[in-house]
DRENPA-3360 file (N, C-alpha, C; in nm, 2 decimals, always signed):
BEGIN
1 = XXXXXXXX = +0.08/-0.12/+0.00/+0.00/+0.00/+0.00/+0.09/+0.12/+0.00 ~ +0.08/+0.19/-0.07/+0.11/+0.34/-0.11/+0.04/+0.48/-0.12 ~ +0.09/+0.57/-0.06/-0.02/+0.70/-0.04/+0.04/+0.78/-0.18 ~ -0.08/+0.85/-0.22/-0.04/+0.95/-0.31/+0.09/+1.04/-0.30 ~ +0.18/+1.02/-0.38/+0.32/+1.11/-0.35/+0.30/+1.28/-0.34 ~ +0.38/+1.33/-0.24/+0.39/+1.45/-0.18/+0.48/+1.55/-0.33 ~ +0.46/+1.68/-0.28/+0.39/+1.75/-0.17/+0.22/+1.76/-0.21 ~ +0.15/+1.81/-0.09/+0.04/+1.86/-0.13/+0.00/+1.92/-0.08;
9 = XXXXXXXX = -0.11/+1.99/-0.08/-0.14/+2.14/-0.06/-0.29/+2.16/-0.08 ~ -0.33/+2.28/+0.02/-0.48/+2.28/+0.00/-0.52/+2.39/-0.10 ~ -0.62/+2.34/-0.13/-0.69/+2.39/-0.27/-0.69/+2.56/-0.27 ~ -0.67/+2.62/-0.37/-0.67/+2.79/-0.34/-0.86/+2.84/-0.33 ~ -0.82/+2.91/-0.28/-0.97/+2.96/-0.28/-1.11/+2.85/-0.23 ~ -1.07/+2.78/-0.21/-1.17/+2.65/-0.21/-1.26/+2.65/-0.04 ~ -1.35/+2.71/-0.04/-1.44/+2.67/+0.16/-1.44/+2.54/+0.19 ~ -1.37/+2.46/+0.11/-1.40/+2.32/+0.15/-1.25/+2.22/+0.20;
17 = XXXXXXXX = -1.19/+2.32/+0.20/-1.04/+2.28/+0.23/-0.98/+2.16/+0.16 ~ -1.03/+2.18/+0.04/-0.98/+2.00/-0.07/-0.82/+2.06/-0.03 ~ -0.74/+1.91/-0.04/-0.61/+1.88/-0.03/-0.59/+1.83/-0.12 ~ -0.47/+1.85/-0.26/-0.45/+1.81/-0.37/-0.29/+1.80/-0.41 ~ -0.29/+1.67/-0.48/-0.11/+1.68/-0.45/-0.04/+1.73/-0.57 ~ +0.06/+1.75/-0.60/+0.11/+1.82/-0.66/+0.15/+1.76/-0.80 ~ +0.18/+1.63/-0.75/+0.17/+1.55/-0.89/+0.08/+1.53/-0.94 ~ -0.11/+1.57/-0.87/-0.23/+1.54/-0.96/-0.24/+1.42/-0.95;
25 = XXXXXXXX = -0.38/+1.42/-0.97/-0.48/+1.29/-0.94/-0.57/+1.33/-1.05 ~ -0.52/+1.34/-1.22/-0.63/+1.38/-1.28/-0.70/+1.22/-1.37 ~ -0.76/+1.28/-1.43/-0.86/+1.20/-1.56/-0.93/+1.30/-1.66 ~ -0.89/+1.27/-1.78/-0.94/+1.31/-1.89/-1.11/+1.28/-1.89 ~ -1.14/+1.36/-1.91/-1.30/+1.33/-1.91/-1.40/+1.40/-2.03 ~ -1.52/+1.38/-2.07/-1.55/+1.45/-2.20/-1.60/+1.55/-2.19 ~ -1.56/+1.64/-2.05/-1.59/+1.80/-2.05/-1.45/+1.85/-2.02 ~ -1.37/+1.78/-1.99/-1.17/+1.82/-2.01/-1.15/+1.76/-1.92;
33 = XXXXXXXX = -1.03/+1.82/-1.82/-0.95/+1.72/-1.71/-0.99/+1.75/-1.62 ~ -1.03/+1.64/-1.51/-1.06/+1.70/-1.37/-0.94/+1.61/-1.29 ~ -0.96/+1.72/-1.20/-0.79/+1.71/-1.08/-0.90/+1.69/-0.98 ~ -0.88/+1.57/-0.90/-0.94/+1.53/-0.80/-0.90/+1.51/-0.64 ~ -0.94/+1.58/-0.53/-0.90/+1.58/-0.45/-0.84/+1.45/-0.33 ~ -0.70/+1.43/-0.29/-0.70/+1.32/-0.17/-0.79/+1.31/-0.05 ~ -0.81/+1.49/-0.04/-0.90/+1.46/+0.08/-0.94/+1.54/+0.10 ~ -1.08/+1.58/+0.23/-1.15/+1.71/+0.17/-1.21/+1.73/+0.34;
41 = XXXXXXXX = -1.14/+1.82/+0.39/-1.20/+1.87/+0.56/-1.35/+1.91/+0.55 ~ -1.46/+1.87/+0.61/-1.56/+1.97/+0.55/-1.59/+2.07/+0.67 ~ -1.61/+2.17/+0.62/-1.64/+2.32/+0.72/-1.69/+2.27/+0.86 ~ -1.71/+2.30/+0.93/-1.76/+2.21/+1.06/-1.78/+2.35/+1.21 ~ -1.73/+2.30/+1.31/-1.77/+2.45/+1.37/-1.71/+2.58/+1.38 ~ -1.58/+2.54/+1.34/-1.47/+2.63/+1.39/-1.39/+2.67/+1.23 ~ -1.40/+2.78/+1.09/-1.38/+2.76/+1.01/-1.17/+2.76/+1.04 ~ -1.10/+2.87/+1.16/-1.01/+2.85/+1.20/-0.96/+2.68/+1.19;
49 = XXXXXXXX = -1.04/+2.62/+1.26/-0.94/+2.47/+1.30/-0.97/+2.39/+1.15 ~ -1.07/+2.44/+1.07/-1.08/+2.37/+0.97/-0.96/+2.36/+0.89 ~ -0.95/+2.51/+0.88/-0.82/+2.55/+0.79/-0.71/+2.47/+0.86 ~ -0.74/+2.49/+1.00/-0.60/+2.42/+1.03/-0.56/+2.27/+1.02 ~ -0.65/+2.21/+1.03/-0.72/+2.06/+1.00/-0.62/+2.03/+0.86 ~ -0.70/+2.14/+0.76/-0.66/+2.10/+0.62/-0.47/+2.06/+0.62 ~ -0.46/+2.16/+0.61/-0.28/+2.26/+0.64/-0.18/+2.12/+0.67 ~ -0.23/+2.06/+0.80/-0.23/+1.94/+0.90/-0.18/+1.82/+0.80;
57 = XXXXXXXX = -0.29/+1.77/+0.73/-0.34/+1.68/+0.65/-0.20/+1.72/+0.52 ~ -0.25/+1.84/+0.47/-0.15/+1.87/+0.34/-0.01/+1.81/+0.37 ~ +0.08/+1.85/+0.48/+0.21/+1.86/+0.55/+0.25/+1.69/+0.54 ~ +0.13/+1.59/+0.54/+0.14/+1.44/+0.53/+0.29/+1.41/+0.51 ~ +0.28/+1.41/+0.38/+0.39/+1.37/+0.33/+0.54/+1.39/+0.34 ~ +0.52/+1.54/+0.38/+0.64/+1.58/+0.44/+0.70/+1.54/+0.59 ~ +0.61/+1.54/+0.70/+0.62/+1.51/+0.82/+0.66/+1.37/+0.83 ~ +0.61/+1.28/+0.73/+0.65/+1.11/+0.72/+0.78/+1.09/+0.66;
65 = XXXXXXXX = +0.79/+1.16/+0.57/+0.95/+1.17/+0.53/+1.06/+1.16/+0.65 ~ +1.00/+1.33/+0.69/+1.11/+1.37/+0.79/+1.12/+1.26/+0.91 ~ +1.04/+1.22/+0.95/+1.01/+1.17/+1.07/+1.07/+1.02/+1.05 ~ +1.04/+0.93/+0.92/+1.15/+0.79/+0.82/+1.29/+0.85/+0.90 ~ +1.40/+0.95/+0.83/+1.51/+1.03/+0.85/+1.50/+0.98/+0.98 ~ +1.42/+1.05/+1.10/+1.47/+1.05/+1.26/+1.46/+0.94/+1.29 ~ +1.39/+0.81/+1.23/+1.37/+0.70/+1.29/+1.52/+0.61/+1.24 ~ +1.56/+0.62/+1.15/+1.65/+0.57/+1.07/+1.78/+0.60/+1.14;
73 = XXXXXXXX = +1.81/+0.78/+1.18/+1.91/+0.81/+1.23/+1.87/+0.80/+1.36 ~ +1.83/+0.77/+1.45/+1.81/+0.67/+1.60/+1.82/+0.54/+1.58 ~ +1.80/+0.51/+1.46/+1.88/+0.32/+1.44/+2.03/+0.34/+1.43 ~ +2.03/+0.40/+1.38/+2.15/+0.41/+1.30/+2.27/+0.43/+1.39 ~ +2.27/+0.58/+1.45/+2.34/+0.61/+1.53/+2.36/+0.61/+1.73 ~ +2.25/+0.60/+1.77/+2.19/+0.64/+1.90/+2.28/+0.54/+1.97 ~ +2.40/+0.59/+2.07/+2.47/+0.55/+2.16/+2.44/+0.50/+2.29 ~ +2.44/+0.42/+2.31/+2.38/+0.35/+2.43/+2.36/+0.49/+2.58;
81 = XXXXXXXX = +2.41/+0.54/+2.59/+2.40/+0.65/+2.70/+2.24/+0.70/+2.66 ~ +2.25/+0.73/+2.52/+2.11/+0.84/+2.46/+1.93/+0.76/+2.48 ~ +1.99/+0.58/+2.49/+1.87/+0.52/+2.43/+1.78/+0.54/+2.59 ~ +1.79/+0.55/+2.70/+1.72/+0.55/+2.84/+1.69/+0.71/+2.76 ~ +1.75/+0.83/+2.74/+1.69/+0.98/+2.69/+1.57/+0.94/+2.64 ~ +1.61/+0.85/+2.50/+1.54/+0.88/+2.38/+1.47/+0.77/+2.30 ~ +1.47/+0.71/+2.44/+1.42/+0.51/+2.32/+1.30/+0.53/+2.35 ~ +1.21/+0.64/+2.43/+1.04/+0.64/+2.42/+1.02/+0.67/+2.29;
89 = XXXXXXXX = +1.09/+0.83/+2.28/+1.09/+0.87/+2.16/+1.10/+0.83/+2.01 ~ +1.21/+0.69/+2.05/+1.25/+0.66/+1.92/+1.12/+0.52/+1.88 ~ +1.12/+0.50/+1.97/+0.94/+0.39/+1.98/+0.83/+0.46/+1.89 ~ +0.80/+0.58/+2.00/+0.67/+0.65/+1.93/+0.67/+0.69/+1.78 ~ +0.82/+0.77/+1.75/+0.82/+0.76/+1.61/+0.79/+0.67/+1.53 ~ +0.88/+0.54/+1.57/+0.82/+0.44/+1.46/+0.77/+0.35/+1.46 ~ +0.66/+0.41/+1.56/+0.51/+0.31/+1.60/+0.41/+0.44/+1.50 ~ +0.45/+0.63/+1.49/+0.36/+0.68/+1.37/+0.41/+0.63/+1.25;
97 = XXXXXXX = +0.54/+0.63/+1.24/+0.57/+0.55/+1.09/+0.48/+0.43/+1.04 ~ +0.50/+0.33/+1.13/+0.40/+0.23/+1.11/+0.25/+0.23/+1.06 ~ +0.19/+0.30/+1.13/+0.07/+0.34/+1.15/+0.07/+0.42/+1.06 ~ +0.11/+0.48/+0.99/+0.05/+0.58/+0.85/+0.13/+0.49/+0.75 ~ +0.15/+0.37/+0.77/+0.22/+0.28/+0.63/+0.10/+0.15/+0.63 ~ +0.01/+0.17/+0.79/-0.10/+0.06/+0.76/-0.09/-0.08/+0.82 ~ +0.06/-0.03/+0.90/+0.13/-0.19/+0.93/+0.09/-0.21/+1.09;
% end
């Protein structure tokens, strides 16, 4: 399983906060191309946390990246002194890695 590749970004002008990636999600269709959204916040009570909701959601791809990188360099490098600091930390991270890969 694979998520739509990054970056993405929420829709311009849109009250619905569609999130759309950058490489497109389109289809030729017999009125032209339509670009289809990954995902779509709907307005709800607060239009602030919506937007922020979206923003959230958009960053996906990037935050999973970065966050592979910290899990990788805590395998990689982490000195026995650091792992009592930082072995919760280095858990949680790649217990969200897991969990946004579905595993």
């Amino acid at each position: 399983m694979a998520h739509t590749p990054g970056p993405w970004h929420v829709g311009p002008f849109d009250r619905d906060n569609q999130i759309f990636s950058d490489n497109g999600r389109m289809r030729l269709e017999s009125g032209g191309t339509t670009l289809y959204p990954i995902a779509t916040v709907n307005d709800g009570w607060d239009n602030t946390e919506d937007e922020a909701n979206a923003l959230l959601i958009a960053a996906a791809p990037e935050l999973l990246a970065a966050l592979k990188d910290c899990v990788a360099e805590f395998n990689g490098i982490m000195p026995t002194e650091l792992v009592e600091r930082f072995g919760a930390t280095r858990i949680a991270a790649r217990a969200a890695v897991e969990k946004a890969e579905g595993k």
